[in-house]
C-alpha positions as MATLAB code, in Angstrom:
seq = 'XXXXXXXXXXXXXXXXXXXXXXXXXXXXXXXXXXXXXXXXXXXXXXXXXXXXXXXXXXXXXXXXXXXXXXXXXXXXXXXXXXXXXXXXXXXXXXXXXXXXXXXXXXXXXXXXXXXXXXXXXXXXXXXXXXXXXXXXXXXXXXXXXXXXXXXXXXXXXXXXXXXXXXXXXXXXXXXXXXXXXXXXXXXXXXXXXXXXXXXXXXXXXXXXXXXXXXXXXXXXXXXXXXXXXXXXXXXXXXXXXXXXXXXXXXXXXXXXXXXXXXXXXXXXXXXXXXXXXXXXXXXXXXXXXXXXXXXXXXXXXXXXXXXXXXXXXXXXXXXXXXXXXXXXXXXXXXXXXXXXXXXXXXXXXXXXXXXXXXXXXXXXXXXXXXXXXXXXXXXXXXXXXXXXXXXXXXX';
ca = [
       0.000    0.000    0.000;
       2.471    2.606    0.663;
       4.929    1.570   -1.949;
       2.012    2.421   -4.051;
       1.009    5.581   -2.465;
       4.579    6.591   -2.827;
       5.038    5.512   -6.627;
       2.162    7.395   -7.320;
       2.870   10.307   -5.803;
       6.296   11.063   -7.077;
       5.011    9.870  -10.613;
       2.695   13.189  -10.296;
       4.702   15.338   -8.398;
       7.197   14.431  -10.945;
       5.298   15.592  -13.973;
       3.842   18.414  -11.939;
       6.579   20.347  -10.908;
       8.490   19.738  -14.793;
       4.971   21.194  -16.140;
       4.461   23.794  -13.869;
       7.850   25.426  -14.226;
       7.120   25.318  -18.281;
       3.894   26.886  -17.779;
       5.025   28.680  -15.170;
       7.903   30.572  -17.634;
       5.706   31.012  -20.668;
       2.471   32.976  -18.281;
       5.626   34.954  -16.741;
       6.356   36.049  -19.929;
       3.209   36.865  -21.487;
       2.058   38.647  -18.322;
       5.298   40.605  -18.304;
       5.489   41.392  -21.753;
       1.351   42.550  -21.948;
       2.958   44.834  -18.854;
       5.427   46.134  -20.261;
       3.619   47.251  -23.310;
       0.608   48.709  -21.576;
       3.336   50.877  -19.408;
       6.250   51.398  -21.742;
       8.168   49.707  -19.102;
      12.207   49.540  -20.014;
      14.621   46.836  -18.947;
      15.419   47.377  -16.134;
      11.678   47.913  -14.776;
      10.743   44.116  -16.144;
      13.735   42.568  -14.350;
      12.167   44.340  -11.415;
       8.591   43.962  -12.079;
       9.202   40.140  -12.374;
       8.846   39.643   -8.659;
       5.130   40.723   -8.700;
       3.710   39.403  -11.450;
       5.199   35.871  -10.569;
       2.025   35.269   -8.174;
      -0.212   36.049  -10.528;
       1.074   33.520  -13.382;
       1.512   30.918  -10.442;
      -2.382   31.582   -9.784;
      -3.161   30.544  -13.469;
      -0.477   27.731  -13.920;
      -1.145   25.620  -10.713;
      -5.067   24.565  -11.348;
      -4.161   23.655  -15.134;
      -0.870   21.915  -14.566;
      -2.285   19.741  -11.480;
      -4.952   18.941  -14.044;
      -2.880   18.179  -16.991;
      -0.009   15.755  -14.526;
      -2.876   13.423  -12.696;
      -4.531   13.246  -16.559;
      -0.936   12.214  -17.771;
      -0.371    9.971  -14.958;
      -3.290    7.961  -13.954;
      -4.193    7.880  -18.212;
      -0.941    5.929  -18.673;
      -1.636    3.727  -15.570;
      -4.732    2.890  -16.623;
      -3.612    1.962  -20.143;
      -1.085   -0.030  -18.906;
      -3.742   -1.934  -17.015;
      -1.855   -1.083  -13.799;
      -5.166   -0.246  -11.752;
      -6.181   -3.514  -13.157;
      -3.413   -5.503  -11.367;
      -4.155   -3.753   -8.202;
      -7.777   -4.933   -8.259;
      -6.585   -8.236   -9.446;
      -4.544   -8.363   -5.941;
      -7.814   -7.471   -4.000;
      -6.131   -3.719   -3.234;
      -8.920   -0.713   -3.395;
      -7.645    1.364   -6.333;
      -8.540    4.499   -4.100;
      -4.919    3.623   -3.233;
      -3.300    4.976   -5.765;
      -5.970    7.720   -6.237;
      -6.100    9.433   -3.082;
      -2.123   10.905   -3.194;
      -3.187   12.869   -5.996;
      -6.530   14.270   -4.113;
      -4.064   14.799   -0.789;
      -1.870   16.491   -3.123;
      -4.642   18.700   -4.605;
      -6.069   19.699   -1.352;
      -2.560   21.118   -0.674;
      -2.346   23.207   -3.916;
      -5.580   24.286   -3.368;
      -4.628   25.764    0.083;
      -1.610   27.677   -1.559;
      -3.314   28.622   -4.435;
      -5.732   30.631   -2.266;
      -2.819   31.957   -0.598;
      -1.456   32.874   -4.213;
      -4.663   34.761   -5.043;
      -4.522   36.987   -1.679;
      -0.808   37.613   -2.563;
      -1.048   38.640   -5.917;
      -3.619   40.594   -5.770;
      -2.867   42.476   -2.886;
       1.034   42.468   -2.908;
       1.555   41.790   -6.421;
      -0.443   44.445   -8.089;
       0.508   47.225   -5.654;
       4.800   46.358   -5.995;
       3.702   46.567  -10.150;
       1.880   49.871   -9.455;
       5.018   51.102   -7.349;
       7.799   50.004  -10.105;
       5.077   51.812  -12.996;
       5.300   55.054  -11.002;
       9.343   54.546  -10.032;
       9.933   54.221  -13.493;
       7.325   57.013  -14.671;
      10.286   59.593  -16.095;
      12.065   56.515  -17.772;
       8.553   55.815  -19.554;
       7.789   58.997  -20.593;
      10.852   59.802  -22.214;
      10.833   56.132  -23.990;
       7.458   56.813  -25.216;
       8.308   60.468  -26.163;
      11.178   59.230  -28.465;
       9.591   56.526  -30.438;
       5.843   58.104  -30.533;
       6.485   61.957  -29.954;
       3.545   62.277  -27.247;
       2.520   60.880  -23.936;
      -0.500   60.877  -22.329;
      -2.408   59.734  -19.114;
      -5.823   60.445  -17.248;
      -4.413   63.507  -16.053;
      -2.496   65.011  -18.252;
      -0.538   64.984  -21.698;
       2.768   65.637  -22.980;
       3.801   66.231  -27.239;
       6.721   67.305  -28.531;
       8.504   68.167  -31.727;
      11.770   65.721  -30.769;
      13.863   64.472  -28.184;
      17.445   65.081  -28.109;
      18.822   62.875  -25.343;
      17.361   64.221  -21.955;
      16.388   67.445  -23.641;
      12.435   67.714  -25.035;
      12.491   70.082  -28.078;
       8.990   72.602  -27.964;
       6.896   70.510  -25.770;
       3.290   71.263  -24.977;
       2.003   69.936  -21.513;
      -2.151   69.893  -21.367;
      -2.630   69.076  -17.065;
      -6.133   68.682  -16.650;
      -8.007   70.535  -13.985;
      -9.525   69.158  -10.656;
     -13.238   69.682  -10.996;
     -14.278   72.434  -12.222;
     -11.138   73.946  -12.659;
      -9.881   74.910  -15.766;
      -6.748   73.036  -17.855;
      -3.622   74.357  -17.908;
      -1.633   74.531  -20.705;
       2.561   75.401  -21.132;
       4.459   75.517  -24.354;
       8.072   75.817  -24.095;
      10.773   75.719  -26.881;
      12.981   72.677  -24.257;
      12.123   70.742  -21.194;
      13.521   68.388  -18.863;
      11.628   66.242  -17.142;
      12.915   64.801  -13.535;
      11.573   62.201  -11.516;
      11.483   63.131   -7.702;
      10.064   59.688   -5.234;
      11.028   62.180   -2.450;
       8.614   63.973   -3.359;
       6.120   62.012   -4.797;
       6.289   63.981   -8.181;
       7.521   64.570  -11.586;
       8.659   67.613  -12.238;
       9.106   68.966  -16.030;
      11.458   71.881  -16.230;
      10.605   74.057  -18.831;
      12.821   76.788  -20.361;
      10.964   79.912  -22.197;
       7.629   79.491  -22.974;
       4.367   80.523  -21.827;
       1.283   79.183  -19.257;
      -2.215   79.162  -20.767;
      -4.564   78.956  -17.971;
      -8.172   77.754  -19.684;
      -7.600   80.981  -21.982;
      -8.643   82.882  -19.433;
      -4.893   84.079  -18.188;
      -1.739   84.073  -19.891;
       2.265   83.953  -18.035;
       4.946   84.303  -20.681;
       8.568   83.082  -18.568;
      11.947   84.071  -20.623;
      13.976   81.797  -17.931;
      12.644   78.386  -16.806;
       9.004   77.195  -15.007;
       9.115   74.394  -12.740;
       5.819   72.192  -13.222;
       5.163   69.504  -10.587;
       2.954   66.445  -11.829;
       1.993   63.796   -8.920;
       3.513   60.539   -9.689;
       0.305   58.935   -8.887;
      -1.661   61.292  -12.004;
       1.411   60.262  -14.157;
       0.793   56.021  -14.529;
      -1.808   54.760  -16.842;
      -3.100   52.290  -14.575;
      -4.990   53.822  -11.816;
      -4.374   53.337   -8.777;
      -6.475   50.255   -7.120;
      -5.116   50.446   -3.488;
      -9.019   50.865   -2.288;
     -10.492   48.603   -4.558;
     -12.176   45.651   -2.767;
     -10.414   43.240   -4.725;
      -6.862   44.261   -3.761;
      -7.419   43.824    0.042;
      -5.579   41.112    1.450;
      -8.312   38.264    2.917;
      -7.119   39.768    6.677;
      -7.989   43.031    6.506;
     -11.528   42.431    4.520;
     -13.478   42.210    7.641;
     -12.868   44.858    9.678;
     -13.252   47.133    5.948;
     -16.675   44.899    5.724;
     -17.467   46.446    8.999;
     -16.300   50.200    8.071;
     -18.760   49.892    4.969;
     -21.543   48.919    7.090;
     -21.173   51.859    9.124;
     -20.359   54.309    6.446;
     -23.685   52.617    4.942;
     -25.343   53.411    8.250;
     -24.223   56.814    8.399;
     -25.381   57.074    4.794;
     -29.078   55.911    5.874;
     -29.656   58.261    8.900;
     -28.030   61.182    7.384;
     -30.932   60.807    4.323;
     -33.624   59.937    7.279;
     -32.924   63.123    9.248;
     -33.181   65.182    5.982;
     -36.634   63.509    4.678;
     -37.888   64.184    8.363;
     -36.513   67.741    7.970;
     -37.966   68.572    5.265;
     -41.666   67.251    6.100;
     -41.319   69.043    9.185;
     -41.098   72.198    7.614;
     -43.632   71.270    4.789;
     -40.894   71.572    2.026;
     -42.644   68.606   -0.104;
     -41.067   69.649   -3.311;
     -37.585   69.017   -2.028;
     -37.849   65.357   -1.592;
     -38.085   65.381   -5.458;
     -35.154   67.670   -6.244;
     -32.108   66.101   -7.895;
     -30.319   66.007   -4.445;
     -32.119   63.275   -3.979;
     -30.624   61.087   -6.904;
     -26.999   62.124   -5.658;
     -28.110   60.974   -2.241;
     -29.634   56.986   -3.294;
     -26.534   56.796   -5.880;
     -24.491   57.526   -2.910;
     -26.360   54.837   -0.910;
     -26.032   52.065   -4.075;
     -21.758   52.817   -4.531;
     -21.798   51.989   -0.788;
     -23.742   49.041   -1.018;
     -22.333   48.064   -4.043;
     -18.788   47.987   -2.611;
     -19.757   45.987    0.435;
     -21.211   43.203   -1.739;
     -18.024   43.401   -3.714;
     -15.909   42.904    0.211;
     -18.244   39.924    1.211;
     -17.616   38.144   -2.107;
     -14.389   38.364   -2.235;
     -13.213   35.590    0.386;
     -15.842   33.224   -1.081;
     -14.405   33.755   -4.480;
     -10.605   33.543   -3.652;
     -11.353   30.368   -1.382;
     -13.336   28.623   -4.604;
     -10.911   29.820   -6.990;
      -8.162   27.983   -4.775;
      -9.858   25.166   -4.636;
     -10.257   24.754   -8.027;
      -7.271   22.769   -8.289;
      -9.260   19.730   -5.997;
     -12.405   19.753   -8.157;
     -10.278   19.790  -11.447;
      -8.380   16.416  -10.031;
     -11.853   14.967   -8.751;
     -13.039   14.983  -12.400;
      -9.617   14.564  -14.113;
      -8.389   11.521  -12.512;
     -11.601    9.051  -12.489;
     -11.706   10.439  -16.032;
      -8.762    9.629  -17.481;
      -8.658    5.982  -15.879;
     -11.635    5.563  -17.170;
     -10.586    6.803  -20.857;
      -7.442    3.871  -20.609;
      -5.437    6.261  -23.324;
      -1.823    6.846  -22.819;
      -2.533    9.916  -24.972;
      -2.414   12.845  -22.713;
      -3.408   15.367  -24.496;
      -6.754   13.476  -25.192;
      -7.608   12.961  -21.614;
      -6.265   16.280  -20.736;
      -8.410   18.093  -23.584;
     -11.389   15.954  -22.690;
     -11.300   17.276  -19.135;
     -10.270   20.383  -19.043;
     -12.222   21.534  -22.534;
     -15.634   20.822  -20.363;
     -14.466   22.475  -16.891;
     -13.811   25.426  -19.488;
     -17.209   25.325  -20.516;
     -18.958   24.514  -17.082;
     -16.848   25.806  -14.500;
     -15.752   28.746  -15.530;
     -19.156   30.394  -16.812;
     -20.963   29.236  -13.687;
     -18.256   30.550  -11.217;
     -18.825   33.930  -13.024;
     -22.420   33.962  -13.481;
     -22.104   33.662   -9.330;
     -19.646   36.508   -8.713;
     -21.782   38.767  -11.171;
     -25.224   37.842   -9.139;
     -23.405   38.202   -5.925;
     -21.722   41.197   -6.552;
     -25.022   42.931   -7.508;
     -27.178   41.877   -4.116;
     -29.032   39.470   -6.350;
     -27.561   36.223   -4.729;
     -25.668   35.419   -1.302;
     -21.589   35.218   -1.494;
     -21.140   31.552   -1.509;
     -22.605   30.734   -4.992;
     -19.543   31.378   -6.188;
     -18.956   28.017   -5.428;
     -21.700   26.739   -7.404;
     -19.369   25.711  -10.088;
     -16.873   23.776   -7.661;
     -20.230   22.272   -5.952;
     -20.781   20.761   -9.253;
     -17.546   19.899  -10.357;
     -17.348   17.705   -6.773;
     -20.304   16.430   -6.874;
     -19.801   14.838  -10.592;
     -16.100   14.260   -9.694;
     -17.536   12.024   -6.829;
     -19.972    9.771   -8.831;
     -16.812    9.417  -11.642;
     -15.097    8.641   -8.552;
     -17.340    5.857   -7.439;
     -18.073    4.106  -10.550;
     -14.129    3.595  -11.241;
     -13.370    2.203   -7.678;
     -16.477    0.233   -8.199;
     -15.796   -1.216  -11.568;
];
């Protein structure tokens, strides 16, 4: 029994850890490269970048690769009528199955740890090296494309010679309703400060344009300060539900509720106001809107907090309902093909799992349906994984 258990296991951890590290290499490159595109990230920032992202491609790699190993495995055991020998000697074949599952339940644990880390850890250290790297980015885009531009603001120039920008126009947009500001210059320099938080573009005679309602010509140089966080294309998602690590969720679960609370009596006390005092008309005004879509954003984003450790739990665990199905599967198939048992498993999870699991976060994340049917697609992929599970041991 345990040589078994042990011959099984290292024949999947075997093909699992080769695999993975394949996989592994080629998601760590895509992800990187679709980075460093969307950022105009240089050398330098990718070797650094590499760090974070590698949590993100391990999230994606694991489920797949656990899949595609037991389908390799147990589909060449089976066609080698190895199972068939262990039945012959009156041995339960769920010895040589249940390694894998042990070994799946494992990965499924660390996989869930993988999804708090990346998107928590990983994201933010990629949204730090974006904004550490902004004046390296800028000037890499400026050369090859003569403009750069963000949410905030936008740079275009007429060349680049080395660190010098020949007649640059900067457009920063205005907060609110403030106006846009506007400078033309006939050179610039443009230095990244992290002390300060900033990027400052030093411009040498030119002229402000303040919305066209005020004009500044300066004959020696302007000093323009742009916040480094206005100067990345990807916004900043530091208060996004999803990128809170699974500790800190409930106490900002509990925040929401009062902030929803406060939201609730603050719009009470009003109404009661202002039937008091016989103002009727008011509780029509458009003050009202602003008030209820204040209400929904606040509900909204506490739906989005209480999903999110019932989806990072069932996406971990993916990796055990995969093998559940995969495994009785592929014995059952008796190929030593594995790309036929592989395909023949994983092109159905694709088609089941997958849509289900985010048909549930959708529903959930709009009020319509509790948190945990996120795990309506695992509860299915057990269940079936179970009765595959039954009818192999059994026959």
């Amino acid at each position: 029994m345990r040589l078994l258990t042990r011959y099984m296991l290292v024949e999947v951890l075997t093909t699992f850890l080769f695999t993975l590290g394949v996989v592994t290499l080629g998601m760590l490159f895509f992800f990187v490269i679709q980075e460093a595109i969307r950022q105009g990230l240089g050398p330098l920032a990718i070797v650094r970048i590499l760090p974070y992202v590698l949590p993100n491609a391990l999230l994606f790699a694991v489920p797949a690769t656990v899949l595609f190993s037991a389908c390799s495995v147990y589909g060449r055991a089976s066609a080698d009528n190895e199972l068939v020998a262990v039945k012959s000697l009156g041995v339960s074949p769920m010895s040589m199955i249940w390694p894998v599952l042990g070994l799946a339940f494992v990965l499924s644990l660390i996989t869930v740890w993988l999804n708090d880390v990346a998107v928590s850890w990983g994201r933010q250290g990629v949204y730090r090296v974006v904004l550490q790297s902004a004046e390296e980015i800028a000037y890499g885009t400026l050369r090859t494309q003569r403009s750069y531009s963000t949410r905030r603001f936008s740079i275009n120039v007429k060349g680049v010679e080395g660190r010098t920008l020949i007649e640059p126009t900067l457009v920063v947009q205005g907060d609110g309703d403030s106006p846009p500001v506007t400078l033309t210059a006939q050179r610039a320099q443009l230095v990244c400060r992290p002390e300060n938080k900033s990027l400052t573009i030093v411009l040498e005679n030119g002229e402000m344009d303040v919305g066209g309602q005020a004009k500044l010509v300066f004959p020696d140089t302007l000093e323009h300060d742009i916040p480094l966080s206005d100067t990345a294309r990807k916004a900043d998602v530091s208060g996004v539900p999803s990128q809170y690590p699974l500790w800190q969720i409930p106490a900002e679960s509990r925040r929401q509720r009062d902030e929803i609370q406060r939201i609730e009596q603050l719009m009470a006390s009003q109404a009661a106001y202002e039937m008091l005092s016989g103002d009727l008309e008011s509780l029509t005004e458009r003050e009202w809107d602003s008030r209820y879509e204040e209400l929904n954003q606040a509900r909204q984003r506490l739906y989005r907090l209480q999903i999110e450790p019932w989806r990072r739990w069932a996406n971990g665990f993916s990796c055990l309902c995969f093998v559940m199905v995969g495994v009785p599967v592929a014995i059952r198939l008796r190929t030593a093909d594995l790309w036929t048992s592989f395909a023949l498993c994983f092109l159905p999870i694709l088609g089941v799992y997958y849509p289900l699991m985010a048909f549930g976060v959708d529903r959930a994340k709009a009020g319509d349906l509790p948190p945990y049917f996120v795990w309506m697609g695992n509860a299915i992929l057990i269940a079936l994984g179970y009765w595959f599970l039954r009818r192999t041991v059994r026959y």
